[in-house]
FIFI-52785 format. One record per residue (C-alpha): y, z, x; residue number from 1; residue in three letters. Coordinates in Angstrom, 2 decimals. Layout:
         Y         Z         X    nr   rest
         Y         Z         X   NUM    ALA
...
***
This chain:
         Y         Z         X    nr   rest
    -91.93    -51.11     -5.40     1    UNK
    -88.96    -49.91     -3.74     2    UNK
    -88.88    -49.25      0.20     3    UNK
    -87.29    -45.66      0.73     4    UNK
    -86.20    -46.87      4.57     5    UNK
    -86.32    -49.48      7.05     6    UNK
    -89.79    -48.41      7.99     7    UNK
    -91.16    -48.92      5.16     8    UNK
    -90.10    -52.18      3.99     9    UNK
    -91.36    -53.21      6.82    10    UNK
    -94.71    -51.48      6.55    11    UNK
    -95.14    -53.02      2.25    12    UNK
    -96.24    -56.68      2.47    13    UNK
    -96.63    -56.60     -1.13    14    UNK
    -94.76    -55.06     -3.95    15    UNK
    -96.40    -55.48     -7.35    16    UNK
    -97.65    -53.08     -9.64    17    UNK
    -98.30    -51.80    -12.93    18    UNK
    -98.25    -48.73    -15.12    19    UNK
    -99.31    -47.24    -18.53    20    UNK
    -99.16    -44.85    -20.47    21    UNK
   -100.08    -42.94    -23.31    22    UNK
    -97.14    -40.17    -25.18    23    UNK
    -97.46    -37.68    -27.85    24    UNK
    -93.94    -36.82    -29.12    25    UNK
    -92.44    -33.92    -31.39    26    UNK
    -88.67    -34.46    -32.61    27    UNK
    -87.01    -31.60    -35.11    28    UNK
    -85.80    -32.32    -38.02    29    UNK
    -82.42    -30.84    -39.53    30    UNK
    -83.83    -28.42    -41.11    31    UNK
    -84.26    -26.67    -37.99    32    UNK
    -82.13    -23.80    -36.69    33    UNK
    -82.06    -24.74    -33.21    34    UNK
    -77.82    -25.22    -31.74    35    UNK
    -79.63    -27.04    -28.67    36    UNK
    -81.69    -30.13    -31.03    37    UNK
    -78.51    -30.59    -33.19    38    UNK
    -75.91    -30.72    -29.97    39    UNK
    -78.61    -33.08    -27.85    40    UNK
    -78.61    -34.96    -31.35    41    UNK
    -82.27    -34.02    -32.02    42    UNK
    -83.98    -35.03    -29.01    43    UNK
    -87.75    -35.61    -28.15    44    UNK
    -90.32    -33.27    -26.32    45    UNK
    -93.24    -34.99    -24.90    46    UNK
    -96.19    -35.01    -22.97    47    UNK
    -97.91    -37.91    -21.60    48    UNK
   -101.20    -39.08    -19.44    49    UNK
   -100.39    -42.05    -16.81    50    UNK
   -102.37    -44.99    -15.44    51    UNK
   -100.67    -46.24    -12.22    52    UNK
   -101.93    -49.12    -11.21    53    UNK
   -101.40    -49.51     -7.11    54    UNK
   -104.23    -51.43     -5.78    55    UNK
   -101.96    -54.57     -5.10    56    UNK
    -99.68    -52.65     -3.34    57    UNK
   -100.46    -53.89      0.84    58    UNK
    -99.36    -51.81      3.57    59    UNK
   -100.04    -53.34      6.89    60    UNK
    -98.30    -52.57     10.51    61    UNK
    -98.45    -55.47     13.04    62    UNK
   -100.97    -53.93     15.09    63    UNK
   -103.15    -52.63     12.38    64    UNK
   -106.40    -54.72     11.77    65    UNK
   -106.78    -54.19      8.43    66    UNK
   -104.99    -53.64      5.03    67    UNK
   -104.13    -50.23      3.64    68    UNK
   -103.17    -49.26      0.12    69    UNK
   -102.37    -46.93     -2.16    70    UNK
   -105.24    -47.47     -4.90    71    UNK
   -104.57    -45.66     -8.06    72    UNK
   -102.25    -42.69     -9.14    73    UNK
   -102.84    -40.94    -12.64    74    UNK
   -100.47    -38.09    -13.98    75    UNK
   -100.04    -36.06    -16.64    76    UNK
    -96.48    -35.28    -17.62    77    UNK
    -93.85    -33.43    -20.06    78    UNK
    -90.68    -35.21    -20.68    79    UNK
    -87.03    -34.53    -22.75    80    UNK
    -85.81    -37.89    -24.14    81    UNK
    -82.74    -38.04    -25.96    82    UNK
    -80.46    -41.30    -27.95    83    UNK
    -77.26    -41.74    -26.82    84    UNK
    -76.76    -44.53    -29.67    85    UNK
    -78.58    -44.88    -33.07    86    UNK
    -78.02    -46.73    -36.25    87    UNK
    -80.79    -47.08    -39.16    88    UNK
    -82.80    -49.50    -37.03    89    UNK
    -81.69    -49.57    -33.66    90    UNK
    -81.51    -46.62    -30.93    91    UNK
    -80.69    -46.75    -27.17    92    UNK
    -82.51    -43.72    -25.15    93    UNK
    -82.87    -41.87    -21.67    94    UNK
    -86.04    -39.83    -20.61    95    UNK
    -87.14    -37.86    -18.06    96    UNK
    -89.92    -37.39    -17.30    97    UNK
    -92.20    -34.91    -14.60    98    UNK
    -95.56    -33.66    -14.10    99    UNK
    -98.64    -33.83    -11.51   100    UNK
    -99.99    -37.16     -9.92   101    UNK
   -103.52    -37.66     -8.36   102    UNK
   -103.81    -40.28     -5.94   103    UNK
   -107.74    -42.24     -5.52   104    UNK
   -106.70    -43.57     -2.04   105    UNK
   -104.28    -41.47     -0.07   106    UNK
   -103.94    -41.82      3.58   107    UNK
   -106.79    -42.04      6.49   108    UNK
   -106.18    -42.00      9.54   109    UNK
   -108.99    -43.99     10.30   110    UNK
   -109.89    -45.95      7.24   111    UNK
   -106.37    -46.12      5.45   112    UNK
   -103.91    -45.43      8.55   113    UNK
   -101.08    -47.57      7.33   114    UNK
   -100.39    -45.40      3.84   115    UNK
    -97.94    -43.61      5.12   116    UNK
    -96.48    -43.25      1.31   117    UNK
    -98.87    -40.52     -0.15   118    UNK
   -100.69    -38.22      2.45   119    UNK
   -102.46    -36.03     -0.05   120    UNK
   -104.65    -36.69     -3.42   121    UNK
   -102.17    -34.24     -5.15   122    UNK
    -98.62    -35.60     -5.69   123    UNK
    -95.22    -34.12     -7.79   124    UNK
    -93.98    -36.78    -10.43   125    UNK
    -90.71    -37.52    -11.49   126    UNK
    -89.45    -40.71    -13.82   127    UNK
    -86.30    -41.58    -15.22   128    UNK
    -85.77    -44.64    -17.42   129    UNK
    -83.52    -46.22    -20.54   130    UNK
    -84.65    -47.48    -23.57   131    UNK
    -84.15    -50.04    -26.60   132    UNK
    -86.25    -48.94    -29.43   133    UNK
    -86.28    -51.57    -33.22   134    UNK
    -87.85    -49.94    -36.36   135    UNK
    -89.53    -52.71    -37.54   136    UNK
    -91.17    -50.73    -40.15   137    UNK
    -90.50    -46.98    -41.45   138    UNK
    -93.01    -45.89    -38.89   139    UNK
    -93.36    -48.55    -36.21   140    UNK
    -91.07    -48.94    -33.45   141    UNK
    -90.88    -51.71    -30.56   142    UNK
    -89.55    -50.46    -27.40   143    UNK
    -88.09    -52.22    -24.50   144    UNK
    -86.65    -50.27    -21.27   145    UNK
    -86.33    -50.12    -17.75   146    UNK
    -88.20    -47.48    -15.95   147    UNK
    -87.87    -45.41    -12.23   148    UNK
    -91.04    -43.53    -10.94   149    UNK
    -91.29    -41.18     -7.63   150    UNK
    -94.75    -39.66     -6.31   151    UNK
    -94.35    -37.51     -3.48   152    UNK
    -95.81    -33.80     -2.56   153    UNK
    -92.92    -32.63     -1.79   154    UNK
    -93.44    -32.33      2.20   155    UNK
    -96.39    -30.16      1.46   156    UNK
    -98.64    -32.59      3.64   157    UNK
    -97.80    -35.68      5.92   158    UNK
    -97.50    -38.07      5.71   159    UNK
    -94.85    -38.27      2.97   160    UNK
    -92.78    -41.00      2.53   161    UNK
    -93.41    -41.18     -1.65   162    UNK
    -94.23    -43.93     -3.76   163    UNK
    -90.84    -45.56     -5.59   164    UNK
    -91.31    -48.00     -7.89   165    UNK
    -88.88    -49.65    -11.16   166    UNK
    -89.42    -52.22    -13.70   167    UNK
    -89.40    -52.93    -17.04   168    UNK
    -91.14    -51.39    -19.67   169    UNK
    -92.66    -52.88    -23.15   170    UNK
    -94.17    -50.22    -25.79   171    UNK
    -95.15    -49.43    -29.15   172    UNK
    -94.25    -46.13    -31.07   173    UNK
    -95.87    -44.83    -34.28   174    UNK
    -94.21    -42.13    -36.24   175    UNK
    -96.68    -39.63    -37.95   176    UNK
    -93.64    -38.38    -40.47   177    UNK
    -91.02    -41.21    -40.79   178    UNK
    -88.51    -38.51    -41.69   179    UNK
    -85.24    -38.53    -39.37   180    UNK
    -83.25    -35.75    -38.57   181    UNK
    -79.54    -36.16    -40.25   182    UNK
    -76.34    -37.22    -38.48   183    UNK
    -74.14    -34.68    -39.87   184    UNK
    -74.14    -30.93    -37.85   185    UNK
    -75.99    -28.55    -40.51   186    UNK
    -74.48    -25.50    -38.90   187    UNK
    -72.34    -24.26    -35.69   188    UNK
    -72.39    -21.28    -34.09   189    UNK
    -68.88    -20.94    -31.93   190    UNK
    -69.54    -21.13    -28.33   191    UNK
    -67.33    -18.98    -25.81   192    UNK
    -67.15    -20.50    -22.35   193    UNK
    -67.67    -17.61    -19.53   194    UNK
    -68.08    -17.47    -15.53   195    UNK
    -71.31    -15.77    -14.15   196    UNK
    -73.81    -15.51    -10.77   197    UNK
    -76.24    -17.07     -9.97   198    UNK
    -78.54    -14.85     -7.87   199    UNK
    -81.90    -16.28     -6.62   200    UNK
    -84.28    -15.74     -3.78   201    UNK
    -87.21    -18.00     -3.12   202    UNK
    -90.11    -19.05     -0.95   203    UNK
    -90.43    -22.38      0.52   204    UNK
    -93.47    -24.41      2.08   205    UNK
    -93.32    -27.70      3.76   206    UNK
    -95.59    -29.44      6.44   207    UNK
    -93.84    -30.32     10.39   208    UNK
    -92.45    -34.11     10.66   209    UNK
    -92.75    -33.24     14.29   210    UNK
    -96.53    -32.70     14.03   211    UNK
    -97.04    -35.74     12.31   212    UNK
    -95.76    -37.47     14.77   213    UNK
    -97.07    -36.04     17.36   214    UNK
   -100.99    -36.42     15.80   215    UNK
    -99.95    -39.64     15.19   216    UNK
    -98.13    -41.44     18.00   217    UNK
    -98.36    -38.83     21.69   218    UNK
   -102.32    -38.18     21.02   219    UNK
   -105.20    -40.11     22.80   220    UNK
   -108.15    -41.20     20.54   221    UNK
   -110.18    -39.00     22.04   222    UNK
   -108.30    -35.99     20.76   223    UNK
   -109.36    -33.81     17.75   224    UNK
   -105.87    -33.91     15.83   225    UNK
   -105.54    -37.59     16.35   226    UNK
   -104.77    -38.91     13.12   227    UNK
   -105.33    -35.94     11.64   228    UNK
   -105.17    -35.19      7.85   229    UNK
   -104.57    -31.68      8.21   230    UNK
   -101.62    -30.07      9.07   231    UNK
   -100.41    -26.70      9.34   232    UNK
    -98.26    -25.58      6.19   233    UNK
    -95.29    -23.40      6.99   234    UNK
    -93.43    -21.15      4.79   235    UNK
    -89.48    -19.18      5.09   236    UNK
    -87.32    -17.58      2.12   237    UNK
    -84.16    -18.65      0.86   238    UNK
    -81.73    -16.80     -1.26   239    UNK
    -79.06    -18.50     -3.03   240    UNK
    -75.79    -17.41     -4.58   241    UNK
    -73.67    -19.62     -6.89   242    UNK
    -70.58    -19.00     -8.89   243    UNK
    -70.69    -20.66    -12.24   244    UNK
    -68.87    -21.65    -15.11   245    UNK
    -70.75    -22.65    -18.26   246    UNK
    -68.23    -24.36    -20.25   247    UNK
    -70.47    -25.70    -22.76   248    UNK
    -73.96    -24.44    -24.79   249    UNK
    -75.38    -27.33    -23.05   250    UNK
    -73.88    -27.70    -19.40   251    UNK
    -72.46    -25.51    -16.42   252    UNK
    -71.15    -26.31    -12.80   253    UNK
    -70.64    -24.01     -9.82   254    UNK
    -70.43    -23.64     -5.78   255    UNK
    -72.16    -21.50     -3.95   256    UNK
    -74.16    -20.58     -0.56   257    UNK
    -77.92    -21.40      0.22   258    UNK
    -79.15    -19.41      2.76   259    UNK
    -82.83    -20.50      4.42   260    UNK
    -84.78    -17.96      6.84   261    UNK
    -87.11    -20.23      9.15   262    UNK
    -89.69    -17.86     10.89   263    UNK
    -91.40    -21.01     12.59   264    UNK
    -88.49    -22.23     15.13   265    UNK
    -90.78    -21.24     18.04   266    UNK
    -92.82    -23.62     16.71   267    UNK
    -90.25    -26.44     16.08   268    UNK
    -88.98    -26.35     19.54   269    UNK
    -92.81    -26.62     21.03   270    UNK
    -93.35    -30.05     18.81   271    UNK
    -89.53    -31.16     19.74   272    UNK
    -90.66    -30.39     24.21   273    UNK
    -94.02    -32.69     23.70   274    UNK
    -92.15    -35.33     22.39   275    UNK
    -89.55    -35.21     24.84   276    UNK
    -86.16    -33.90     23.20   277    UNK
    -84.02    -32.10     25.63   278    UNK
    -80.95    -29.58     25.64   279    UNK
    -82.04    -29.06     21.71   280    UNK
    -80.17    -25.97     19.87   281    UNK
    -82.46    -23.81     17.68   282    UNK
    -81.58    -21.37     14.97   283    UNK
    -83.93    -19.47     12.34   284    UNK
    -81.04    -19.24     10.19   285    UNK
    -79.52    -22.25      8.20   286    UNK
    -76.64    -21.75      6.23   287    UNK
    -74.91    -24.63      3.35   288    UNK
    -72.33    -24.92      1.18   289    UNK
    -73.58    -26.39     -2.56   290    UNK
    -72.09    -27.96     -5.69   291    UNK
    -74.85    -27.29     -8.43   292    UNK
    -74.79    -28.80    -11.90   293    UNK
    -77.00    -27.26    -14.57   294    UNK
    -78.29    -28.94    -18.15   295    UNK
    -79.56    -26.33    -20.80   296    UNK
    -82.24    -27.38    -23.83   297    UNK
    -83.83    -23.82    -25.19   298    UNK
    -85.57    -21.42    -22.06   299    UNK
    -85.32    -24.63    -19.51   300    UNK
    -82.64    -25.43    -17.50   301    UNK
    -82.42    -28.79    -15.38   302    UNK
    -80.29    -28.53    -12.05   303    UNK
    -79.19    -30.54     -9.39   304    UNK
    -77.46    -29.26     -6.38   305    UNK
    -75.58    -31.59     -3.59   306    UNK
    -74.88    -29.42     -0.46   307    UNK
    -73.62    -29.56      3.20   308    UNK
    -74.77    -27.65      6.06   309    UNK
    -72.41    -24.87      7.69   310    UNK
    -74.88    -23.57      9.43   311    UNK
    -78.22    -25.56     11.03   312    UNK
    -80.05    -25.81     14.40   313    UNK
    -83.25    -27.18     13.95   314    UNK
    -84.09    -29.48     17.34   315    UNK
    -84.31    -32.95     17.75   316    UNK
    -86.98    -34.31     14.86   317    UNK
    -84.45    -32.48     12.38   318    UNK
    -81.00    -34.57     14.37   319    UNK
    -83.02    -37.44     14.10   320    UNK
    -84.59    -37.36     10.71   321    UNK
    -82.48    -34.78      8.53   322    UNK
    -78.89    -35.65      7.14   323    UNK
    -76.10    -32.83      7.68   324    UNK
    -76.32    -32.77      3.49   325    UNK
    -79.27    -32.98      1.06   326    UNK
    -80.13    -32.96     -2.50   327    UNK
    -82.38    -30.80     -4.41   328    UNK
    -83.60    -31.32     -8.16   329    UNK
    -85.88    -28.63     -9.98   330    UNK
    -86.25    -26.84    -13.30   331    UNK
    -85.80    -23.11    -14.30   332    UNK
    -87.47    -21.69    -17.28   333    UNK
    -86.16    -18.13    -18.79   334    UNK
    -88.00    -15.47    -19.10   335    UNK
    -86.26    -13.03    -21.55   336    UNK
    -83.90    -14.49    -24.82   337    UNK
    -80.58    -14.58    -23.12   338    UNK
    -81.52    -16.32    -20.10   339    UNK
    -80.57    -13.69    -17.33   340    UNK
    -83.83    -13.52    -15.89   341    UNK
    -85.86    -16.97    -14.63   342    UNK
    -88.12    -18.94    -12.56   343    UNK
    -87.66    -22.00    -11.35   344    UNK
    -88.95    -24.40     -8.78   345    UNK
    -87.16    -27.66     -6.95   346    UNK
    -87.69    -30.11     -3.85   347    UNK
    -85.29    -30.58     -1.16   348    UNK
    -84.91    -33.57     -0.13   349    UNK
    -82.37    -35.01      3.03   350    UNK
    -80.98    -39.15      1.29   351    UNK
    -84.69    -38.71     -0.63   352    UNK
    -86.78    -37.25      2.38   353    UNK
    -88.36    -34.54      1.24   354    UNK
    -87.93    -31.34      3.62   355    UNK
    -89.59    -28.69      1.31   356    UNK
    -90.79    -27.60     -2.25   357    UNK
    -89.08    -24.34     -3.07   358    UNK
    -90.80    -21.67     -5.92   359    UNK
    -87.69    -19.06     -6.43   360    UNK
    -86.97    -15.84     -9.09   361    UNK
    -83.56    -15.76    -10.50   362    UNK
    -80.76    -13.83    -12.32   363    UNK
    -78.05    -14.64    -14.24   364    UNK
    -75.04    -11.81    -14.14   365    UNK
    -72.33    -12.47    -16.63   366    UNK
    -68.66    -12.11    -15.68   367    UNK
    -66.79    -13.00    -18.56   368    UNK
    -66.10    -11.69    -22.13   369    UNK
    -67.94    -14.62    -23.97   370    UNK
    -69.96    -14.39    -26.97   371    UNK
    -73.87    -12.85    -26.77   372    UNK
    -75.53    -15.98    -25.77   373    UNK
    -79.11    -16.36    -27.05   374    UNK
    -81.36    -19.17    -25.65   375    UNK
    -83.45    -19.23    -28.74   376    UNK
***
C-alpha cells in the first residue's frame, strides 16, 4: 500500500495486501475494418470482476484504542490493453483499467474511526499496470506484470483519502481462438489533421473537507454530528472551453478555460469561522487555465487535463488543503458517428486529493478543412 500524504503513512501500521481477479477479453482480428484496432495494433477490450483482499491492512492513530481496517473491496471493471512489443511468443503490454468498487468495512466513526481511506461502501476504480505475457502453448499464456490500483469516491463522501496500492502481478491467459491479428496494415484511410472546440458544461458534486473536520475534530461527544457518516453533498456547474488540435486518428492536445460556479460559498466561509480561519477571501466563481490531452479508440475518448488557477477564493480549508493546480482524468463516450456530440464524466483531484466528480455534455465544433471524420 502506498501512503497518499504524511498523514497517512503515519496512520497505516501495516501495508500488505492482495488482489485477484478474473478477465474476459475480446481482441479483433485483421479481418476487421476498424482504422482504430489496426493503428492501436489490435488491442484488447475487457471486463473483469475483482477480489481485493484488505483485511491486513492496520490503521491505527496513537490515541485510538483499537485497530481499524479496510476489510475487503470487490469491483467490477472494463479495461483497453494494448502491446507495445510482440514477437511470435513474447509480448510486453499496458492496461487500464476502471469500474465500481464496494468496500465490506468502510469507515465508523465509532467502531472503525481510524479508516480514514474509504468513507463510503461505494468507491470509483482506476488501475494501471505493465505486462510480460510467454505463449507457452498456441492458447496458453503466462503473464508477469506490475500493477497500480486507486479506490476513492471521488469526494462524494468523507472521509476520502483513497486506497493506493502496487505490486506485482502473476496470471494465466487462455485464448478461446488462437488466431492473431496480422502485423502488416490491411488498409488506410488518409487522415487530415484539423483544429476544433471543445464546448462542455457540466455538474459537479463533492462532500465539504471543512465539515469533516469539523464533525471530526471541534465537536464534543455528546454532539449528534460527532463522527458523523453523513455529510451534506453539494453541487455547482462548470463549463469548459478548449481549443484543440487533433493531429492524429488517435490523439489531440489543446488549452483552454474551466470555469466552476460554486453556489455554496456561504457555506464554506461558515465551516472556515468555526474552525477559526480569519481575514479569508471568498469567491463563487473559480476560473483556470488547462492543458488537456485526449486518446481516441472508437465512441470513447480518454482525457487528462493539468490546469492552474487564474481565478480562486475558496477560504482557508481550500489554502490549506487545495494546490493552486490540479489534475483531472475521465472518459467521454460519443453519441452520434462523428463524435461532435458526447458525454463524459472525470474526477478532480488537487496532487491526488480528490475535490469533486464532474458528469458534463459536450460538443465538438470543427474549424478546419479536414477530411469527414467517422468514429466508427
Amino acid at each position: 500500500m502506498i501512503p497518499c500524504d504524511e498523514y497517512a503513512q503515519e496512520l497505516i501500521r501495516t501495508h500488505h495486501s492482495s488482489v485477484y481477479s478474473l478477465q474476459m477479453s475480446h481482441r479483433a482480428l485483421a479481418t476487421d475494418s476498424c482504422q482504430y484496432d489496426q493503428l492501436f495494433g489490435f488491442p484488447s477490450l475487457s471486463v473483469g470482476l475483482l477480489f481485493a483482499d484488505y483485511h491486513r491492512i492496520k490503521l491505527q492513530k496513537e490515541n485510538t484504542p483499537y485497530i481499524s481496517g479496510t476489510g475487503y473491496m470487490m469491483g467490477a471493471y472494463a479495461s483497453f490493453s494494448r502491446d507495445l512489443l510482440r514477437t511470435d511468443r513474447f509480448s510486453f503490454n499496458y492496461t487500464f483499467e476502471n469500474g465500481l468498487g464496494w468496500c465490506s468495512k468502510p469507515y465508523d466513526g465509532f467502531t472503525n474511526e481510524d479508516n480514514e481511506l474509504i468513507g463510503s461502501p461505494l468507491s470509483i476504480y482506476f488501475g494501471f499496470g505493465l505486462y510480460a505475457r510467454y505463449r507457452i502453448t498456441p492458447q496458453w499464456e503466462l503473464v508477469l506484470g506490475g500493477e497500480l490500483k486507486h479506490f476513492s469516491n471521488g469526494a462524494v463522501d468523507r472521509p476520502n483519502k483513497g486506497i493506493n496500492t502496487t505490486g506485482i502481478s502473476l496470471g494465466a491467459k487462455y485464448y478461446l481462438q488462437p488466431t492473431e491479428p496480422t502485423k502488416k496494415m490491411v488498409f488506410k484511410v488518409p487522415f487530415d489533421s484539423y483544429f476544433f472546440m471543445d464546448l462542455s458544461a457540466g455538474w459537479d458534486v463533492n462532500s465539504s473537507m471543512g465539515e469533516w473536520l469539523i464533525n471530526s475534530y471541534h465537536t464534543s461527544p455528546d454532539s449528534p454530528n460527532y463522527h458523523t457518516k453523513d455529510y451534506r453533498i453539494y453541487s455547482g456547474v462548470t463549463a469548459h472551453a478548449t481549443a484543440m488540435y487533433r493531429y492524429s486518428r488517435r490523439y489531440a492536445s489543446g488549452i483552454g478555460l474551466d470555469y466552476t460556479y460554486y453556489p455554496y460559498t456561504d457555506a464554506l466561509q461558515e465551516e472556515d469561522e468555526k474552525l477559526g480561519y480569519q481575514n479569508q477571501t471568498y469567491n463563487k466563481h473559480s476560473v483556470a487555465l488547462v492543458a488537456r490531452h485526449e486518446v481516441y479508440y472508437r465512441r470513447l475518448t480518454m482525457y487528462m487535463g493539468l490546469a492552474y488557477y487564474l481565478l480562486r477564493e475558496r477560504g482557508g480549508v481550500a489554502s490549506e488543503f487545495e494546490k493552486p493546480y490540479y489534475e483531472n482524468l475521465g472518459i467521454k463516450y460519443a453519441l452520434t458517428r462523428n463524435g461532435n456530440i458526447y458525454i463524459g464524466y472525470h474526477v478532480k483531484a488537487h496532487l491526488l486529493r480528490a475535490e469533486h466528480m464532474e458528469l458534463n455534455l459536450g460538443f465538438r465544433i470543427k474549424t478546419g478543412n479536414g477530411r469527414k471524420e467517422k468514429i466508427w
